[in-house]
N, C-alpha and C positions, 0 to 999 in steps of 0.2 A: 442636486440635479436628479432628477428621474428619470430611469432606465426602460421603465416598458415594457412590454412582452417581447420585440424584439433581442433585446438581453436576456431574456429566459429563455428564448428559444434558442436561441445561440449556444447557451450553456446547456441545455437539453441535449443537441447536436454534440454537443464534444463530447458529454460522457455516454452518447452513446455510440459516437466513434472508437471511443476509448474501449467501450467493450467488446465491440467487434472486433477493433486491432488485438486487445488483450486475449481472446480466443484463438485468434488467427495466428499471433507471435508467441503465446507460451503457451505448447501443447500440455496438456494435461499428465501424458506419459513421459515427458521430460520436465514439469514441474515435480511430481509427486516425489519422484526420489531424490529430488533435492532438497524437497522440505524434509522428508524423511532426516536425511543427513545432520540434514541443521539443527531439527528438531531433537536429535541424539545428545549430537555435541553442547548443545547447550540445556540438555536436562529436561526438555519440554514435554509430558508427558499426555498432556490432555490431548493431544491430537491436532493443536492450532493456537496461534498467538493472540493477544489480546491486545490492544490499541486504546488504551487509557491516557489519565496526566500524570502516570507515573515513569519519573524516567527511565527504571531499569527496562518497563516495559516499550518504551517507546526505544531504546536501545538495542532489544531484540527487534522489534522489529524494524525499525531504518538499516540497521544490519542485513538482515538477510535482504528488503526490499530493493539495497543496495546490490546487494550479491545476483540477483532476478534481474536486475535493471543491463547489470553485467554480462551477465551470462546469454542473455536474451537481446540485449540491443535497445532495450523500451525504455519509456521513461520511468518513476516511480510513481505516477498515478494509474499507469495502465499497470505495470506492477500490481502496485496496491486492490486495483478492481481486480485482477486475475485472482490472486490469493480470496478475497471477499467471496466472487461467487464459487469459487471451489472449495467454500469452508474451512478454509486453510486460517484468516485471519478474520475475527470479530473485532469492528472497529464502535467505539461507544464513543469518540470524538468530538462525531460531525464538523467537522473541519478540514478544510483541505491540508495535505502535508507541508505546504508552505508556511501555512501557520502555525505549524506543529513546529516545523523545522527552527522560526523562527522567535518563539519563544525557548527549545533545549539552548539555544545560543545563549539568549538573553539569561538563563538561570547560569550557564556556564561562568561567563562575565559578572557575575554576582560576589 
């Protein structure tokens, strides 16, 4: 079945809601020093996370993404875009976190 540009624009629309909300819900002055924090504790030195198929690294960051979603109230996509455009996380994925989420399961269960 084919989607259309109706489904493009729709998903257009949400991540760009997403970013708006992301702006709007994690200030930047209450996100930094919690990446800072995290960033300590867990040894991260380069200044921002990285979003591969590696699991340690997808551990780091569903962790903190978790801790953001917490802290904040948002989901882990608007999460996810907050960190992105403040340079906090480089995602080389392309994938939504759903499918991320849903393959560490699947390697779990292995």
């Amino acid at each position: 079945m084919e989607h259309g540009p109706i489904v493009l624009t729709n998903r257009r629309l949400e991540y760009q809601a997403n970013i708006f909300a992301s702006s709007l819900l994690i200030p930047v002055e209450f996100l930094t020093p919690l990446a800072r924090t995290y960033f300590q504790k867990e040894n991260i030195r380069k200044g921002y996370l990285y979003l591969d198929h590696q699991p340690v690294n997808q551990r780091l960051v569903f962790t903190f993404l978790h801790q953001i979603s917490s802290v904040f109230q948002v989901s882990l996509e608007v999460a996810k875009i907050r960190m992105v455009t403040l340079g906090l996380l480089e995602d080389t994925t392309d994938n939504s976190l759903r499918s991320i989420f849903k393959r560490m399961e699947a390697n779990r269960n292995i």
